[in-house]
Backbone bond lengths (Angstrom), bond angles and torsions (degrees), N, CA, C in turn:
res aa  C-N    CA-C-N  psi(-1)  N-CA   C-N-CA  omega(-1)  CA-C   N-CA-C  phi
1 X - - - 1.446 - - 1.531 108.98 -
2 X 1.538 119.01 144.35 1.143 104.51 171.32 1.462 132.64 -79.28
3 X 1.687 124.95 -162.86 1.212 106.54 151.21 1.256 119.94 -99.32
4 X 1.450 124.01 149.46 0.935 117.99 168.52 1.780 128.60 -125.46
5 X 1.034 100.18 170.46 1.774 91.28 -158.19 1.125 120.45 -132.37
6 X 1.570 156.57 97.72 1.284 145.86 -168.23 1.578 111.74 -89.18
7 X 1.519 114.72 137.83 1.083 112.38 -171.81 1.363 86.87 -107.34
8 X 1.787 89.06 142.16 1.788 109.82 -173.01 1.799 116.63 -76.90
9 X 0.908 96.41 -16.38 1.846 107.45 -168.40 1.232 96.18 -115.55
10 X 2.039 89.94 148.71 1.970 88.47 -164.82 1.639 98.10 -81.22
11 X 1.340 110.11 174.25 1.575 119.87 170.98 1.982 121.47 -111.92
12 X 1.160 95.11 128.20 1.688 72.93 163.28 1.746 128.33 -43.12
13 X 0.888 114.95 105.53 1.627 109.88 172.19 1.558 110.39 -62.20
14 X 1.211 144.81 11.03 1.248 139.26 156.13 1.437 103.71 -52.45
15 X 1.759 111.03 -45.59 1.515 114.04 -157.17 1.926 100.02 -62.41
16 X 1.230 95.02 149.29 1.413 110.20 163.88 1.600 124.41 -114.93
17 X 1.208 120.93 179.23 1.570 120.12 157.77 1.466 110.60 -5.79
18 X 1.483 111.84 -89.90 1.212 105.83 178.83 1.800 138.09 -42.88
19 X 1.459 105.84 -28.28 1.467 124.51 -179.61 1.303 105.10 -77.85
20 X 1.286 111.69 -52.13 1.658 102.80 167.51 1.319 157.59 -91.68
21 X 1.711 86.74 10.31 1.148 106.48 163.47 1.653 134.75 -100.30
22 X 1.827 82.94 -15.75 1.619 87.58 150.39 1.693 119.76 -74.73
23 X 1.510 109.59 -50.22 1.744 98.91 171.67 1.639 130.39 -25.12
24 X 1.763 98.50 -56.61 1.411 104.35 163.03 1.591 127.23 -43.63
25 X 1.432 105.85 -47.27 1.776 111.35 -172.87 1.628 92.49 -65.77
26 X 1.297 102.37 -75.19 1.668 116.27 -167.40 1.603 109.68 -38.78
27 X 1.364 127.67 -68.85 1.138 125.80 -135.22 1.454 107.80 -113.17
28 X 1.551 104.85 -27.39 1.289 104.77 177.12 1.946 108.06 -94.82
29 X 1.524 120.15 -4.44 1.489 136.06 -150.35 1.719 97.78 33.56
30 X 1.014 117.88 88.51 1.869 120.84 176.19 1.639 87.13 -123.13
31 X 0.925 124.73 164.40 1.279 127.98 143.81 1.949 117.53 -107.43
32 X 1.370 99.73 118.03 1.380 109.62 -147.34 1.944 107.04 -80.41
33 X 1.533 103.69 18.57 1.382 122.42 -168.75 1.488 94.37 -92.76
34 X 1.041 115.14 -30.83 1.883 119.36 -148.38 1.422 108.09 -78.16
35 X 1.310 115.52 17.52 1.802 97.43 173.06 1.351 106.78 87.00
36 X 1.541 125.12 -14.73 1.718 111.13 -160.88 1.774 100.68 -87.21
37 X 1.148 113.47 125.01 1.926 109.76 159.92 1.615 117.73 -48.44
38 X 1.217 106.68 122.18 1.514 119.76 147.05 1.109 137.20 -79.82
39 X 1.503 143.59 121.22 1.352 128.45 175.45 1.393 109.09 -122.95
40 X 1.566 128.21 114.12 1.057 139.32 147.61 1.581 143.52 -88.96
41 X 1.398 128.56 152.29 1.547 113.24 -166.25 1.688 91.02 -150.12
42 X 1.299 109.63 157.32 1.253 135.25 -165.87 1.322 107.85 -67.05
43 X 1.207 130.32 169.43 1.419 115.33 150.57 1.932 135.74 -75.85
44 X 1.105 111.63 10.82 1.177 124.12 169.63 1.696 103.69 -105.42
45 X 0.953 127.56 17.25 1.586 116.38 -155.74 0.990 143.58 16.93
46 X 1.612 118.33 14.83 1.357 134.47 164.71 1.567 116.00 -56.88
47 X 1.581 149.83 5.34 0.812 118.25 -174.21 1.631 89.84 177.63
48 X 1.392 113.35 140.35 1.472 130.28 -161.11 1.273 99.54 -107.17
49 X 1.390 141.21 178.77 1.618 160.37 179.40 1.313 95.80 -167.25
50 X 1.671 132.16 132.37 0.988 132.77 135.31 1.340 109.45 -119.00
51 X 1.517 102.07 156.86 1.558 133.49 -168.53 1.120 131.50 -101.73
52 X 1.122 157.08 58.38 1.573 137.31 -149.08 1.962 106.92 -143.60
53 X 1.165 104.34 146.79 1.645 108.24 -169.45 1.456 112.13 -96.52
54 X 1.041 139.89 118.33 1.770 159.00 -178.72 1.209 129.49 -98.71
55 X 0.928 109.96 81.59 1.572 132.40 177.05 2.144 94.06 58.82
56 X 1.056 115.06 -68.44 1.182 111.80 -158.53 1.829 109.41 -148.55
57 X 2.156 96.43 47.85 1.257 102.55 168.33 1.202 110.53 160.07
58 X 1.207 134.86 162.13 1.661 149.51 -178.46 1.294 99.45 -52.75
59 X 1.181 124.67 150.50 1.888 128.96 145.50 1.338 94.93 -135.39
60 X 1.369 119.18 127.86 1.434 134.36 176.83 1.489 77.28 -117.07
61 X 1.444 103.63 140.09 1.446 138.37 151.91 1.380 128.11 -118.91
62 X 1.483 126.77 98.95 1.331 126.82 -166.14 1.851 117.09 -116.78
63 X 1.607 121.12 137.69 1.088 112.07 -153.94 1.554 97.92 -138.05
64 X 0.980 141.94 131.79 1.506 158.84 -157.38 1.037 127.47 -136.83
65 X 1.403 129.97 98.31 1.446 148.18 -159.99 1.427 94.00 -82.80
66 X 1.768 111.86 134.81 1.708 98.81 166.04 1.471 108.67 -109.18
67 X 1.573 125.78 8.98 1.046 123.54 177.50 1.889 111.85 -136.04
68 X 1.048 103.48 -37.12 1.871 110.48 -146.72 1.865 84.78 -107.91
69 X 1.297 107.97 -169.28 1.214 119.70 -167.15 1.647 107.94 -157.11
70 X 1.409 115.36 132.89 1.343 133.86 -168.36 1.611 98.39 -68.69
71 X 1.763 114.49 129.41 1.265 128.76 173.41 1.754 97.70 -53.48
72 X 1.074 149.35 58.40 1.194 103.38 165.54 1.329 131.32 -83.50
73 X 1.636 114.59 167.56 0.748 122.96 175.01 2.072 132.01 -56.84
74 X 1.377 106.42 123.27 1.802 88.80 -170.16 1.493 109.56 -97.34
75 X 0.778 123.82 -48.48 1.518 149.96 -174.47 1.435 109.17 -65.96
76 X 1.711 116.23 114.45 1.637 109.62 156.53 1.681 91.22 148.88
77 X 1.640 91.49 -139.77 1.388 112.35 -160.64 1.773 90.28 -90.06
78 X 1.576 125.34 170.38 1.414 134.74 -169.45 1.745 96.12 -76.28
79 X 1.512 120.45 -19.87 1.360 123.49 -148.11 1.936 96.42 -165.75
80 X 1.634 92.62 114.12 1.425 117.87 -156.61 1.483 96.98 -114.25
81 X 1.013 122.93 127.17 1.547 126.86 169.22 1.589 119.88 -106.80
82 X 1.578 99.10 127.23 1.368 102.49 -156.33 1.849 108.57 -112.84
83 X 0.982 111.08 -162.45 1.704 105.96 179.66 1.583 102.56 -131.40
84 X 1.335 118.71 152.05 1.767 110.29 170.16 2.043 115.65 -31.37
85 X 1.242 92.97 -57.43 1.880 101.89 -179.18 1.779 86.11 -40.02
86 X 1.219 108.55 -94.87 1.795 130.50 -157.87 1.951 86.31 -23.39
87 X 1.202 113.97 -78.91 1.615 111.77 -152.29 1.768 111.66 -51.04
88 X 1.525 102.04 -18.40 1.379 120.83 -169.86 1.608 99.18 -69.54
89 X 1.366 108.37 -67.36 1.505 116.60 -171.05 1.541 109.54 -61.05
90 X 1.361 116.71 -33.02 1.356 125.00 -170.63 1.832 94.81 -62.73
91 X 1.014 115.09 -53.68 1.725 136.28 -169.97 1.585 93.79 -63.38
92 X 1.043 140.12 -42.47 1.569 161.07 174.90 1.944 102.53 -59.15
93 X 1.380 85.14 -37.25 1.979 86.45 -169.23 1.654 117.41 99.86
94 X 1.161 116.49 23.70 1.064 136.95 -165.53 1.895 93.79 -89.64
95 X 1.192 122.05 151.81 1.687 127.95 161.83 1.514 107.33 -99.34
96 X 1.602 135.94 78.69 1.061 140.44 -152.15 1.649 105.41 -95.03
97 X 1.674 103.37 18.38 1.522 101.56 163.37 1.608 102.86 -85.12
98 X 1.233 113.48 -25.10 1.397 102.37 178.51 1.408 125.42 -107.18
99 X 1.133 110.13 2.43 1.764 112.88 170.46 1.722 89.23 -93.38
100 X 1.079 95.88 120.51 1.453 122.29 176.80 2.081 126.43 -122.98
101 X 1.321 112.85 69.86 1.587 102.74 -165.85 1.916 105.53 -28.94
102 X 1.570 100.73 -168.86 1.435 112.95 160.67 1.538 120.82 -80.41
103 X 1.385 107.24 148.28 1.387 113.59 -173.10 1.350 112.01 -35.56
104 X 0.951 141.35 163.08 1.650 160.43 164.55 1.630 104.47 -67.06
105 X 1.425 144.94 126.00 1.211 107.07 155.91 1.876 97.14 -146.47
106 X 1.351 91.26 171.25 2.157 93.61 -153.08 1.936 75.63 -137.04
107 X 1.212 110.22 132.96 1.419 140.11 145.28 1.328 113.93 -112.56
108 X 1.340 93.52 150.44 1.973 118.88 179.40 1.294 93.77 -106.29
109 X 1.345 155.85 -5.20 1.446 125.60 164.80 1.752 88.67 -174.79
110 X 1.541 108.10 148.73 1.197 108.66 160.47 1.679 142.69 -100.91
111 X 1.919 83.17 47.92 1.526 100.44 158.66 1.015 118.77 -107.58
């Protein structure tokens, strides 16, 4: 799976492929070649863009609310890293600051 990444601040939606894939290089330093998902949203939160590069080209994915408005996230770092679940529910309309699974937890032996 890749990574994927939601950007916290809205974007002009004028930008396209090219616009946001400079944001990624420039502002976030990502290199916007690597397979990782982008998710950007307007300043009304009506409407998502994701970004991500495929073997040999852009896939913009764009999504347009005609009523409700995307939970995003407000609070934190400029650039939030999310998991398949998180971007899913978020895309769903979900507030995925508060759906939270169970802790993570890693043992070295089961003695």
């Amino acid at each position: 799976m890749p990574a994927i990444f939601l950007y916290r601040d809205p974007v002009d939606f004028r930008k396209s492929i090219r616009g946001l894939s400079a944001l990624v290089e420039q502002e976030l330093a990502h290199n916007p070649f690597d397979g990782a998902l982008y998710a950007f949203t307007n300043r009304q939160r009506n409407k998502i863009k994701c970004l991500f590069w495929e073997n040999n080209g852009f896939v913009l994915y764009y999504k347009s609310l005609a009523e409700e408005k995307f939970r995003w996230p407000r609070h934190g770092e400029d650039v939030i890293s999310l998991s398949g679940q998180q971007i899913n529910w978020l895309l769903d309309g979900y507030d995925i600051s508060l759906m939270k699974g169970h802790k993570k937890l890693h043992y070295e032996s089961v003695y």
